[in-house]
Every structure is written in C-alpha cells, then in structure tokens.
OpenMM code with the backbone's topology and positions (N, CA, C; nanometers):
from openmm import Vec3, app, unit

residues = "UNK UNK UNK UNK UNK UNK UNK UNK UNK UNK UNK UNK UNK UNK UNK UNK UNK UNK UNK UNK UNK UNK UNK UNK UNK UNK UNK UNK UNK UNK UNK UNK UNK UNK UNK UNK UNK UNK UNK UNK UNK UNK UNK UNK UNK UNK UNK UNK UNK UNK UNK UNK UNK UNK UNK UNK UNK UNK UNK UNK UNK UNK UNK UNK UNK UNK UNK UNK UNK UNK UNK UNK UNK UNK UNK UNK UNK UNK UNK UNK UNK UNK UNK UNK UNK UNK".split()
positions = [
    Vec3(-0.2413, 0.7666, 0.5489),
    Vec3(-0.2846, 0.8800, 0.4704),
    Vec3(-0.1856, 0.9956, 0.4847),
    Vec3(-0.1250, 0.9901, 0.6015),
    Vec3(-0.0347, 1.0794, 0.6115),
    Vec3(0.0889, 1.0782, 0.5212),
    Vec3(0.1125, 0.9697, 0.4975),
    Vec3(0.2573, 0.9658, 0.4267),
    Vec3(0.2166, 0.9752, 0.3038),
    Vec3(0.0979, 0.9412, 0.2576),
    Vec3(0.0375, 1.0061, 0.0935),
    Vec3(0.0859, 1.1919, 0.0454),
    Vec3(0.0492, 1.2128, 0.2169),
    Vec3(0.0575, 1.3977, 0.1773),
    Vec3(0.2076, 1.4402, 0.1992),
    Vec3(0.2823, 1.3115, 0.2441),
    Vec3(0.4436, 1.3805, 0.2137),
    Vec3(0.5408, 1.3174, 0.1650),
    Vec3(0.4995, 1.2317, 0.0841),
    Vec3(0.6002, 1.1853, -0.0783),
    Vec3(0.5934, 1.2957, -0.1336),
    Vec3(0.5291, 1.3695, -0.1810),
    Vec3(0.5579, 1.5067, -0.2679),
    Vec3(0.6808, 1.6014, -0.2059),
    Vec3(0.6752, 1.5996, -0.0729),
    Vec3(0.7935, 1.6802, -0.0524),
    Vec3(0.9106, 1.6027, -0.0542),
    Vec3(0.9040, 1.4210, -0.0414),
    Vec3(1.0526, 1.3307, -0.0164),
    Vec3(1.0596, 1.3455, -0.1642),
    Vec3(0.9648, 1.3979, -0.2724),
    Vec3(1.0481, 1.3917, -0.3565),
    Vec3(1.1233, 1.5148, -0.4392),
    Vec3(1.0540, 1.6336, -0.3603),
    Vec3(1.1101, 1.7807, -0.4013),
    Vec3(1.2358, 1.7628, -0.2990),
    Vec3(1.2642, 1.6838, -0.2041),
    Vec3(1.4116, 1.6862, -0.1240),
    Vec3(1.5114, 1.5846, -0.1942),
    Vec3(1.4664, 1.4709, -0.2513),
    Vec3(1.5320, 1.3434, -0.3287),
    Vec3(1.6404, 1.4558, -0.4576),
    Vec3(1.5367, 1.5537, -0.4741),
    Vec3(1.6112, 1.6307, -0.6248),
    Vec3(1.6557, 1.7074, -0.5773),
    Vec3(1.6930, 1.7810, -0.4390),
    Vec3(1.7552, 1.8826, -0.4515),
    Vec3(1.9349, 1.7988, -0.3859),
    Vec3(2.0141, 1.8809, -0.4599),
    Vec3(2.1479, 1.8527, -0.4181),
    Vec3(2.2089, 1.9985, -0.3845),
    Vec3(2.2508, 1.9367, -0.2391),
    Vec3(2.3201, 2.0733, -0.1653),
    Vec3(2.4798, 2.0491, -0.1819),
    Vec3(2.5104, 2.1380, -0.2054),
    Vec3(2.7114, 2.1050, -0.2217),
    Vec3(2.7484, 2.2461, -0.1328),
    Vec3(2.8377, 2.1815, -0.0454),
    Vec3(2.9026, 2.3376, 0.0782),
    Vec3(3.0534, 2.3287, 0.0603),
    Vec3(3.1099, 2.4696, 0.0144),
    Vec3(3.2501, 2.5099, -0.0032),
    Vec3(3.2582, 2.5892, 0.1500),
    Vec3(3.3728, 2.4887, 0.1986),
    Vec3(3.4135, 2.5650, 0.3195),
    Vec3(3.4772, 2.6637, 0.2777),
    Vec3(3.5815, 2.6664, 0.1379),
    Vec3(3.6664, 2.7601, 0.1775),
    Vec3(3.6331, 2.9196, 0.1422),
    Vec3(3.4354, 2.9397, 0.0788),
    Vec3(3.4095, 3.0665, 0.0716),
    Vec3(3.3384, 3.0529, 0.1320),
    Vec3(3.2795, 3.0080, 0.2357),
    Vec3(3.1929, 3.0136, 0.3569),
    Vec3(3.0636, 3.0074, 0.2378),
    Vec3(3.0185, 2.8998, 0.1705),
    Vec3(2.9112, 2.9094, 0.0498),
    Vec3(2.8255, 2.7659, 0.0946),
    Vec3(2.7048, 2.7414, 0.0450),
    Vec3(2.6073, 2.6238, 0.0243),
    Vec3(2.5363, 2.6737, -0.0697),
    Vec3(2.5400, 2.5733, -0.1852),
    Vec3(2.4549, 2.5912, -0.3031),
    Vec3(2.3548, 2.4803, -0.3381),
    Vec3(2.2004, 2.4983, -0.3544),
    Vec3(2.1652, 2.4189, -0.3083),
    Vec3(2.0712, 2.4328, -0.4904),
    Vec3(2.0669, 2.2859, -0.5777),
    Vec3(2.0486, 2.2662, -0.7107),
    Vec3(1.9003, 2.1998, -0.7200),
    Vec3(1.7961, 2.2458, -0.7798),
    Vec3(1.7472, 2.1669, -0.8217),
    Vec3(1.7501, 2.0585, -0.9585),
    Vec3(1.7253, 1.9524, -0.9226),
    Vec3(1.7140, 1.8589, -1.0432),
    Vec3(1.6007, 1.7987, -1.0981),
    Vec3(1.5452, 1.8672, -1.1972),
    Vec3(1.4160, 1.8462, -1.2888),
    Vec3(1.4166, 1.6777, -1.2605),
    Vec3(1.5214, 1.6581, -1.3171),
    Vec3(1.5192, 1.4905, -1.3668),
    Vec3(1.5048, 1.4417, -1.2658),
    Vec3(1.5637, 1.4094, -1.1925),
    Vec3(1.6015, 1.3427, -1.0229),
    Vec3(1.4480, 1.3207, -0.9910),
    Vec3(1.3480, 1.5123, -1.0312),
    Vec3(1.2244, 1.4839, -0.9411),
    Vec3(1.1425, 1.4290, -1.0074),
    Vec3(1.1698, 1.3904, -1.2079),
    Vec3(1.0719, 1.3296, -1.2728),
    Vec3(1.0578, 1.1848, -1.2365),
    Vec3(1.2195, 1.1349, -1.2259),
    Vec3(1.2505, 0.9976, -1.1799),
    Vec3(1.1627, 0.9247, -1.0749),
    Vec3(1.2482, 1.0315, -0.9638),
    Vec3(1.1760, 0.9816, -0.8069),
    Vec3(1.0025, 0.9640, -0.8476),
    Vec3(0.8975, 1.0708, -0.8886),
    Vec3(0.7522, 1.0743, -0.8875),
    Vec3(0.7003, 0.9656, -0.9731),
    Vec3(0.7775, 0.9152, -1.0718),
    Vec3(0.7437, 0.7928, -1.1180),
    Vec3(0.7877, 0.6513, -1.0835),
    Vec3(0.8605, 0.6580, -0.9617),
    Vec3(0.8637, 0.5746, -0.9112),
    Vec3(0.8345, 0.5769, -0.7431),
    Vec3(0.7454, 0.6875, -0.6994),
    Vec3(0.6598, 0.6395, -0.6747),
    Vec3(0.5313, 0.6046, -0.6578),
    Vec3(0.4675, 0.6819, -0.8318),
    Vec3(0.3344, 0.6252, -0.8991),
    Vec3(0.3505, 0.4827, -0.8820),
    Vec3(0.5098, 0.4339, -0.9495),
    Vec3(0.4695, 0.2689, -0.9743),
    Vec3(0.4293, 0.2096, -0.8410),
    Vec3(0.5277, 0.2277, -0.7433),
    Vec3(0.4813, 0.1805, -0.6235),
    Vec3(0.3424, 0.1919, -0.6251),
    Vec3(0.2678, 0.2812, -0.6180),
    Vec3(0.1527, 0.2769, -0.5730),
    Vec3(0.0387, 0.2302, -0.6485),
    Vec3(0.0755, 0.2004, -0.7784),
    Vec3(0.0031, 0.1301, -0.8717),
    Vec3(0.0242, -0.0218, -0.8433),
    Vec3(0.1296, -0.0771, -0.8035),
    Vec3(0.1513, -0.2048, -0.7869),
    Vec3(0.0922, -0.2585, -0.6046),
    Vec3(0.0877, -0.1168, -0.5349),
    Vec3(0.0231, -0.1651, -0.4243),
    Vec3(-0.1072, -0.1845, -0.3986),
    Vec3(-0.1711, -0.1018, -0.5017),
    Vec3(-0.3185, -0.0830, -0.5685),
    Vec3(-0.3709, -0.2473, -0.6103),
    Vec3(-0.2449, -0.2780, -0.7465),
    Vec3(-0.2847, -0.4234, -0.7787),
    Vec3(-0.2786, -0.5122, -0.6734),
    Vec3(-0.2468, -0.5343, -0.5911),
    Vec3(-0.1834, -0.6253, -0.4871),
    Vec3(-0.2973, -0.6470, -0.4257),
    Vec3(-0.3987, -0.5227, -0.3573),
    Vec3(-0.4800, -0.4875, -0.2873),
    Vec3(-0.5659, -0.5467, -0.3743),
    Vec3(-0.6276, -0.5375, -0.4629),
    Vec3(-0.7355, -0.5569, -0.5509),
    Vec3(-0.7096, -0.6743, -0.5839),
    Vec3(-0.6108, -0.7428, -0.6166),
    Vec3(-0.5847, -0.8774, -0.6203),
    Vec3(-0.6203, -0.9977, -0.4713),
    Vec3(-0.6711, -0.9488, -0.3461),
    Vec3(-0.5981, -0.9977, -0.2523),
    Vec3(-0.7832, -0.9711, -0.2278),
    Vec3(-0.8072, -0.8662, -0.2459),
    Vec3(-0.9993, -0.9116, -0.2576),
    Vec3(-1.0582, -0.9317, -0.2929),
    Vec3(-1.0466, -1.0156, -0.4556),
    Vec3(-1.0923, -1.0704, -0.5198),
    Vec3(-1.0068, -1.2433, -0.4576),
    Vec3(-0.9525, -1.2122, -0.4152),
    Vec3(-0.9299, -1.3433, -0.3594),
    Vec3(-1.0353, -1.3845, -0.2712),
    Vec3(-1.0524, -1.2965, -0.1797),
    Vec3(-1.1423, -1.3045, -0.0900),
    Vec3(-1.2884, -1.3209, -0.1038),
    Vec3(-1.3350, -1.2186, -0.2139),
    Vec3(-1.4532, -1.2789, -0.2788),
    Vec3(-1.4407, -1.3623, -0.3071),
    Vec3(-1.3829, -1.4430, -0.3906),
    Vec3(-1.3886, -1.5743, -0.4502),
    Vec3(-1.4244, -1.6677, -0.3173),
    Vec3(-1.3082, -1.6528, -0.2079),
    Vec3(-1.3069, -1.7571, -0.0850),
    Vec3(-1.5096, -1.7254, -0.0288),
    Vec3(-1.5382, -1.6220, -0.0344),
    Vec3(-1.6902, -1.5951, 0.0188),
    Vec3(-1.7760, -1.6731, -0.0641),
    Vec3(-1.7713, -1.6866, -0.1748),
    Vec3(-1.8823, -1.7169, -0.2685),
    Vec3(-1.8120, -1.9052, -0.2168),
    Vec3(-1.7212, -1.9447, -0.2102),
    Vec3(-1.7099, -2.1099, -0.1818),
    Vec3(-1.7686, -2.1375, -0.1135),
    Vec3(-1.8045, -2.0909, 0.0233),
    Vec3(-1.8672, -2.1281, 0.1128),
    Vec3(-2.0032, -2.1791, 0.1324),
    Vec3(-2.0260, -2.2846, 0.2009),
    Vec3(-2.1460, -2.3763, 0.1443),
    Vec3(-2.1511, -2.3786, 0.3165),
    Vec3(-2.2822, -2.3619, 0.3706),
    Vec3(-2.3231, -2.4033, 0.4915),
    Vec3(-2.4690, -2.4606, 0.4905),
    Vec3(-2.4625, -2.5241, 0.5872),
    Vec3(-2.5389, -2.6138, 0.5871),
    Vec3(-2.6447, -2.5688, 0.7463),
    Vec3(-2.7341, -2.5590, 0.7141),
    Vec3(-2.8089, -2.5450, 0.8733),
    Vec3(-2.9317, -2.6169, 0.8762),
    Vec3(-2.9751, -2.7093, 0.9894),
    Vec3(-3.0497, -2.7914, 1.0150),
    Vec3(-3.1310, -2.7358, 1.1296),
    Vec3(-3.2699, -2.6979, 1.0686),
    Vec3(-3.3640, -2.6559, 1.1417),
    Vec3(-3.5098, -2.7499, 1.2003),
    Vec3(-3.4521, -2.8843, 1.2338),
    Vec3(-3.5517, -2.9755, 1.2521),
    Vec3(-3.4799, -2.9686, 1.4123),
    Vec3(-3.5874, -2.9145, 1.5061),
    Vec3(-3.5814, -2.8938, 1.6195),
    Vec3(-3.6099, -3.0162, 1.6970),
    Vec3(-3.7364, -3.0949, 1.6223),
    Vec3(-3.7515, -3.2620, 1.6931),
    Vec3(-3.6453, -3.3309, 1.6850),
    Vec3(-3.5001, -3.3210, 1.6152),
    Vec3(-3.3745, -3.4178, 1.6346),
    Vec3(-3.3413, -3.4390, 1.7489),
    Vec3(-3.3217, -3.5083, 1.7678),
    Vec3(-3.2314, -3.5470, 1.9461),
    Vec3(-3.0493, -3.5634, 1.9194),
    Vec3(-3.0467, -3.6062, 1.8070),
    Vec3(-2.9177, -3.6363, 1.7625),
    Vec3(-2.8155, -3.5356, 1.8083),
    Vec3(-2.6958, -3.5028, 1.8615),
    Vec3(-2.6466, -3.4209, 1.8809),
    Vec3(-2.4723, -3.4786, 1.8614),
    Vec3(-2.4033, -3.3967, 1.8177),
    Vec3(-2.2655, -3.3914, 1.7729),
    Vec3(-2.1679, -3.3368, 1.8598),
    Vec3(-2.0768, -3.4217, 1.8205),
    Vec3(-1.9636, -3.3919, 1.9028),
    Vec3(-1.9266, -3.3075, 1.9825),
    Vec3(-1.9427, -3.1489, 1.8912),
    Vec3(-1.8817, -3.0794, 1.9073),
    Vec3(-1.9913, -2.9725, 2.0172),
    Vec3(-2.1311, -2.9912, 2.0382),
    Vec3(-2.2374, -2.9050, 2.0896),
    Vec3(-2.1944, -2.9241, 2.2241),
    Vec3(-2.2534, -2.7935, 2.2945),
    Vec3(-2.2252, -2.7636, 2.4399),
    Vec3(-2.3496, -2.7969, 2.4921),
] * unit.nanometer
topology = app.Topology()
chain = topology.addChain("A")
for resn in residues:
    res = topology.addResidue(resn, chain)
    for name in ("N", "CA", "C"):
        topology.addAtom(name, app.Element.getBySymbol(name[0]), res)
C-alpha cells in the first residue's frame, strides 16, 4: 500500500529533467508534461493488468472450490478401516 502512495511522486521525478552548467555555477531543473502523461499511463496499465491477473487467478480458484467432491461416511458400526487411519 505504501508504494501505491508513491508512484505519484516516481512519476512527478521520471518528468523532471535536471541539466547542470558548471561553467555558470547553474542547475535547471524542466518539467515535462509529456514524460509525466507517459509515465501515469503506464503505470495505470500496470495496474490494470495486475488487477486482471488477480481476478483471473480467483476465479481460478473458485472454480478449483466448486470441483471438489468429498465424500464422508458416517456409519459408526463399520469396522472397516483404511490404510491411511491412525
């Protein structure tokens, strides 16, 4: 959650370009509209595609829940016992 609240600033830093002239003792530091429209839509997509991924990956899982078929045998007079009982 944390890194949700600071993509907004990796991407107000992605657009800014700093350029330093030694020889007037200067740093000029540019913003770029574009750079920051670029960067924020990519990383909506990211997060739209991590969204699908997620939602894809539990509907998997539902699906695997609803397969499941168990079987339980509540006839306590059996003597029969399996392999696998302690």
């Amino acid at each position: 959650m944390r890194i949700a609240m600071l993509l907004p600033l990796a991407a107000l830093a992605a657009a800014c370009q700093v350029t330093e002239d030694d020889q007037n003792d200067a740093i000029t530091v540019q913003y770029n509209q574009d750079l920051a429209e670029n960067t924020a839509a990519d990383i909506a997509n990211g997060a739209q595609e991590a969204g699908e991924a997620i939602a894809n990956g539990a509907e998997g899982a539902v699906d695997a829940a609803r397969n499941v078929d168990v079987d339980v045998d509540t006839n306590t007079a059996d003597n029969n016992t399996t392999a696998n009982s302690n």
